[in-house]
C-alpha positions as CSV (number, residue, x, y, z in Angstrom):
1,X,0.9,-2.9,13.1
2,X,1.0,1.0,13.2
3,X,3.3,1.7,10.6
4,X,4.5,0.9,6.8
5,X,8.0,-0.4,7.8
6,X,6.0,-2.9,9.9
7,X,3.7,-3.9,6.9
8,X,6.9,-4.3,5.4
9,X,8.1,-6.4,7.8
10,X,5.3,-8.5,7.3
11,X,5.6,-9.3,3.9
12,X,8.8,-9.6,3.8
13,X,9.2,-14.0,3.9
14,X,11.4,-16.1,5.1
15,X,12.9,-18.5,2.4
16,X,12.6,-22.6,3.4
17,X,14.2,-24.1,0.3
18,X,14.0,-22.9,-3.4
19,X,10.8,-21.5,-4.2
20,X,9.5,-22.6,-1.0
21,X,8.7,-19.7,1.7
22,X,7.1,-19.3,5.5
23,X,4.9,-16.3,6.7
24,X,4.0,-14.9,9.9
25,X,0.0,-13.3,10.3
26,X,-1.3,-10.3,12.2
27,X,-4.6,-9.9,12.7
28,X,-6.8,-6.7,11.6
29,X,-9.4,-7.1,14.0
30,X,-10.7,-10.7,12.8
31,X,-10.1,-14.4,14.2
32,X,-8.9,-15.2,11.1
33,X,-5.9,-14.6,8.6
34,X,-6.9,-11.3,6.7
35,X,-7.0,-12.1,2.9
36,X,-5.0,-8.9,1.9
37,X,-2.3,-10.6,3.5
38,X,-2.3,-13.6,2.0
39,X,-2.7,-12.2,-1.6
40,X,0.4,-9.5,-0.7
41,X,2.2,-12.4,0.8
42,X,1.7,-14.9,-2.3
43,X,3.0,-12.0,-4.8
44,X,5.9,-11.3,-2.7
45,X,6.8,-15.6,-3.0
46,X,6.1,-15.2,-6.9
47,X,8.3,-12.2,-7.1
48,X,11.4,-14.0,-5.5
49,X,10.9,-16.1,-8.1
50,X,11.2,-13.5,-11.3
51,X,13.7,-11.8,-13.1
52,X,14.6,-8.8,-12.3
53,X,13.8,-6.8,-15.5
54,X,9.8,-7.6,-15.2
55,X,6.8,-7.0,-12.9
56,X,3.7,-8.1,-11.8
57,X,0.8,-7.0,-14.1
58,X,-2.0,-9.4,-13.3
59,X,-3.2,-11.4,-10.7
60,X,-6.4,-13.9,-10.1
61,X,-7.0,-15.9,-6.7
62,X,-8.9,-17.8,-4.8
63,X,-9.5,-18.2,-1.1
64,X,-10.3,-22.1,-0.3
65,X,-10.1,-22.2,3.4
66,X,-9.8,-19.6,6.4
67,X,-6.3,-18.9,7.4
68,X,-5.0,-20.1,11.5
69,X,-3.8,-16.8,12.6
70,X,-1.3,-19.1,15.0
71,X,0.1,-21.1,12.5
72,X,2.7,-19.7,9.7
73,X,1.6,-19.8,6.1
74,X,3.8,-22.0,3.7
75,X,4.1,-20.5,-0.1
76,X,5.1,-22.8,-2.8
77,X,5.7,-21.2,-6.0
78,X,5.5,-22.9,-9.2
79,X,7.4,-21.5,-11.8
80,X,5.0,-22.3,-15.1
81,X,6.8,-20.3,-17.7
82,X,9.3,-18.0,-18.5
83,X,8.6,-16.4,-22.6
84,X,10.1,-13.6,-23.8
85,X,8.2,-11.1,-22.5
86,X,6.6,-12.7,-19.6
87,X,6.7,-15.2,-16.9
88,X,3.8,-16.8,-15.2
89,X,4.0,-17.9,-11.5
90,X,1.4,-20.7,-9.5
91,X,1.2,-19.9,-5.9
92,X,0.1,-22.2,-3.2
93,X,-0.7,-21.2,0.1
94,X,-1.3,-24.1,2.6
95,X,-1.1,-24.6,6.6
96,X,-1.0,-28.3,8.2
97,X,-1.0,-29.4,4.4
98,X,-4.6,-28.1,3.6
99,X,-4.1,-25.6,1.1
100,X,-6.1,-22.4,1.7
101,X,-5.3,-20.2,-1.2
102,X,-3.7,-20.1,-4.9
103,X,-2.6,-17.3,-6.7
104,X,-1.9,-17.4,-10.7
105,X,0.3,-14.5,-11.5
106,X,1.6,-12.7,-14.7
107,X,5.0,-10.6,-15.1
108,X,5.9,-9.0,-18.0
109,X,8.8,-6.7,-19.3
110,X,8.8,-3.2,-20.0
111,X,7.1,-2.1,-23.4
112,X,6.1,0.8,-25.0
113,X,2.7,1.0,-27.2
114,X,-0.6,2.9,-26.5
115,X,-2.2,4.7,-23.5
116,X,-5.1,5.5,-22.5
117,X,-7.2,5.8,-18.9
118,X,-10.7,6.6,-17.4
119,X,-10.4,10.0,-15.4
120,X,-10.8,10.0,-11.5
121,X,-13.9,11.6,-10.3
122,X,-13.1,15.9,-9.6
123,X,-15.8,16.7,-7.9
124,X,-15.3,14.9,-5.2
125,X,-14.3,15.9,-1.4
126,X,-10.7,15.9,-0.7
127,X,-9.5,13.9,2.1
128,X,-8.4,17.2,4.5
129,X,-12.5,17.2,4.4
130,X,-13.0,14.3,5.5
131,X,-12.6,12.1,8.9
132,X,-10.8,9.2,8.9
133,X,-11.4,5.8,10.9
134,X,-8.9,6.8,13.6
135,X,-10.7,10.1,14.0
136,X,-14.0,8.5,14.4
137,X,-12.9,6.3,16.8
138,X,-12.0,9.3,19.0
139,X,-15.0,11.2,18.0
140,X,-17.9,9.0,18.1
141,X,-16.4,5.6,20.1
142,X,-18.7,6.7,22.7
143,X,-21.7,6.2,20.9
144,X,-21.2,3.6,18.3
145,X,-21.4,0.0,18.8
146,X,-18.9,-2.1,20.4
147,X,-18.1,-4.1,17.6
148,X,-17.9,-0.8,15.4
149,X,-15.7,0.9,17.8
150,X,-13.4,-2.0,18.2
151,X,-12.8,-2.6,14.7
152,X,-12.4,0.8,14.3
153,X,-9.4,1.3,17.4
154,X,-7.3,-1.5,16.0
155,X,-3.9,-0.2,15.1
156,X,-3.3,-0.3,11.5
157,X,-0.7,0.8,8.7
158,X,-3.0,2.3,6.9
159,X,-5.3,5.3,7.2
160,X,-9.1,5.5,5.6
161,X,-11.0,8.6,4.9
162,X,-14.3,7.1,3.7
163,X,-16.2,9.8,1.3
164,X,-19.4,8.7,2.9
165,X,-19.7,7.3,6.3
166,X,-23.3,5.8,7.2
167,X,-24.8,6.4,10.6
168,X,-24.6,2.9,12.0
169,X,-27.7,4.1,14.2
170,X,-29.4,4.6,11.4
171,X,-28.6,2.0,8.8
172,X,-30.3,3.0,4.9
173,X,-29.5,1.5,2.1
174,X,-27.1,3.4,-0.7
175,X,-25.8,3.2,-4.2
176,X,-24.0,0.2,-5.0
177,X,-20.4,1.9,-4.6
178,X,-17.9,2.7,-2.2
179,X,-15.2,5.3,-1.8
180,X,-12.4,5.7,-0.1
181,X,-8.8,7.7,0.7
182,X,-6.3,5.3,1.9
183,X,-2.5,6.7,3.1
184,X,0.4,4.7,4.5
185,X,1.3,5.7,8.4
186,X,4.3,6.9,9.4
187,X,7.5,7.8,7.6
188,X,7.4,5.9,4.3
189,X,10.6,4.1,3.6
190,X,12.1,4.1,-0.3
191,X,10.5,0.7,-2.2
192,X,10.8,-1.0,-5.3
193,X,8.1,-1.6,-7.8
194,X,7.8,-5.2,-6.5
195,X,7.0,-3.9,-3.0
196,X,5.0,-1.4,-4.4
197,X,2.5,-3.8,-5.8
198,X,2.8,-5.6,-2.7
199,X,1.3,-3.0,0.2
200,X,-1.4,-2.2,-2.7
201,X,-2.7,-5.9,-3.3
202,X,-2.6,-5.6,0.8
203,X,-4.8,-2.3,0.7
204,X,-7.1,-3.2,-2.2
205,X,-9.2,-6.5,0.2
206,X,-10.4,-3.7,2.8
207,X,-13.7,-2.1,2.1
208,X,-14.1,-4.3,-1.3
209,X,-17.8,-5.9,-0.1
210,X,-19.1,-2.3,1.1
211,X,-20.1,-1.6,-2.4
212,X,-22.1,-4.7,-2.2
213,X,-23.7,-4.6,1.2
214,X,-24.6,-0.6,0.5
215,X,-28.0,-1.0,-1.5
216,X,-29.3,-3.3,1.2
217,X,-27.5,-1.9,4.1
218,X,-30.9,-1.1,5.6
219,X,-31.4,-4.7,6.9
220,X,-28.4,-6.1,6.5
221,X,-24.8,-5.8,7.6
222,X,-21.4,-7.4,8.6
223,X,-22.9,-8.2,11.9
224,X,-26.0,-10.2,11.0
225,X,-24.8,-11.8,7.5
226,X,-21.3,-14.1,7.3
227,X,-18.9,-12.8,4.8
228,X,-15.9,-14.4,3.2
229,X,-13.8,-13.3,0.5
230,X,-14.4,-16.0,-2.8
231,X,-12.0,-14.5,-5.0
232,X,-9.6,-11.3,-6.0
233,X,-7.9,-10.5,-9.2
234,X,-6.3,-7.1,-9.9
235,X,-4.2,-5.4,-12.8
236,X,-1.5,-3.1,-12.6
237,X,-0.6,0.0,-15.3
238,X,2.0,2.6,-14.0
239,X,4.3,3.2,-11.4
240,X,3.5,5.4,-8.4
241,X,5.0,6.5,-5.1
242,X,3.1,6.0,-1.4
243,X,3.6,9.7,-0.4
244,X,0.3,11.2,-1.1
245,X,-3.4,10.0,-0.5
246,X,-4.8,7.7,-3.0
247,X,-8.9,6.8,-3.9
248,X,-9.9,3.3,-3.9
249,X,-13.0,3.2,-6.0
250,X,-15.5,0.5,-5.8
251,X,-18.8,-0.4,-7.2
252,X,-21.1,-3.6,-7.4
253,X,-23.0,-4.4,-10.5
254,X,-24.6,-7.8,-8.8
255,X,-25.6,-9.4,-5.9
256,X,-27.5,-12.4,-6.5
257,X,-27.9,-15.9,-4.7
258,X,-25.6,-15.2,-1.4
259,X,-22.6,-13.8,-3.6
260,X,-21.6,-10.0,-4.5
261,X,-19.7,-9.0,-7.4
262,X,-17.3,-6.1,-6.9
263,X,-14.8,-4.1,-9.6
264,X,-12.9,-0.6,-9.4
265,X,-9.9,1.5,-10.3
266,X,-7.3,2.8,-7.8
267,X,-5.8,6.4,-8.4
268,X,-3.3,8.7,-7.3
269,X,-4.6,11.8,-5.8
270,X,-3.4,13.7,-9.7
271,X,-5.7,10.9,-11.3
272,X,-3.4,8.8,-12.8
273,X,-4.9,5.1,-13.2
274,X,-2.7,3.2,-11.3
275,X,-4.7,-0.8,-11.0
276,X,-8.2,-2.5,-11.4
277,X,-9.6,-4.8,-9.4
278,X,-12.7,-7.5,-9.1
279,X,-13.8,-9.2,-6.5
280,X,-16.5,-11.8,-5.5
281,X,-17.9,-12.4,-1.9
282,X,-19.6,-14.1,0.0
283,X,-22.9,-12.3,1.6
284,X,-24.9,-15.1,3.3
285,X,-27.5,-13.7,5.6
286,X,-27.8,-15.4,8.9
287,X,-30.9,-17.3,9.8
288,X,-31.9,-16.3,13.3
């Protein structure tokens, strides 16, 4: 993919029978179905399913099984309530009838009542400042590893201006956090909310587990410890538009017994508090 209309594309399904829907996969660099994509395709499923007049404000998930990257994805929706403020969706993911992944996902009206947010960090380098994965690629591709510089030349949708960007050469460890600019490619076409919500539950499973490798990054990394995502939930506050950069903002309270816990906030570049998200994952160091 290169672009936003082809993410798009991607999550767009195809409908089997009511409530029932196929999806194609596209690798980001792995041999297996990237998770982003099957949470963005699940909420897309569960969306089909909901009234028009509310929108997606929670989700929690779990990844059973690693997604075939040759076979489509089948999404059965469950349709567990409809109140009168909000409707709650059950999404099954599944492939040759093993089920890999279920989403439970809230949608509620429009209301008004009280506001608040946490402020985005200020002093913080802009992403004009800073080089982003494509840039590195052509920079440093010469000298990094060849399993750094391949990840780092696949084509993507999505550009990443990391606000720190270790020296794979010389691996330390860091603060349990991780930062990061993230921009959609190309000419961004007009979307809907639901769509909206869609590209950023896509966005927010990249660089998730950073925060938790950092304070040990010293002696261990993605190449000598086997990594999974466990789970994913995420919350969403106000409406926002894809035409400016944005900060993912991650940090790890725990890793403990071969798991890491992530949470963080996504912002617009003005600061405005746009969804949360938590993530657990598995960090299991290899035994040579």
């Amino acid at each position: 993919m290169k672009n936003s209309k082809e993410l798009v594309s991607l999550l767009s399904l195809k409908e089997v029978t009511k409530n029932k829907f196929l999806g194609e996969s596209v690798t980001i660099g792995s041999a297996i179905v990237f998770g982003g994509q099957v949470l963005a395709q699940a909420v897309h499923a569960a969306y089909r399913t909901i009234p028009e007049n509310r929108f997606l404000h929670s989700l929690h998930s779990y990844f059973l099984e690693s997604g075939d990257l040759t076979i489509p994805i089948e999404y059965d929706v469950s349709e567990v309530r409809n109140g009168g403020s909000f409707s709650t969706r059950r999404v099954t993911a599944s492939q040759n009838g093993k089920t890999i992944f279920i989403l439970a996902a809230s949608f509620h009206k429009n209301e008004e009542g009280f506001e608040h947010q946490v402020a985005m960090k200020t002093n913080i380098k802009q992403p004009e400042e800073l080089l982003s994965w494509d840039d590195m690629a052509v920079q440093f591709g010469d000298f990094l590893p060849k399993s750094i510089k391949a990840f780092l030349e696949i084509e993507r949708p999505i550009a990443f201006k990391p606000l720190v960007v270790p020296n794979p050469l010389e691996p330390k460890n860091r603060p349990p956090k991780e930062e990061v600019w993230f921009k959609l490619k190309g000419d961004v076409p007009e979307m809907d909310i639901q769509m909206k919500h869609q590209i950023l539950t896509y966005i927010s499973d990249y660089n998730v587990l950073n925060a938790a490798f950092n304070p040990n990054a010293k002696d261990y990394n993605f190449g000598n410890t086997m990594t999974a995502s466990l789970d994913h939930s995420m919350w969403f506050f106000r409406d926002f538009e894809f035409d400016d950069w944005m900060l993912f903002s991650a940090e790890s309270p725990s890793t403990y017994g071969a798991r890491g816990l992530c949470r963080g906030n996504i912002f617009t570049r003005d600061g405005k508090l746009i969804a949360s998200f938590a993530q657990e994952g598995l960090l299991r160091p290899v035994k040579k």
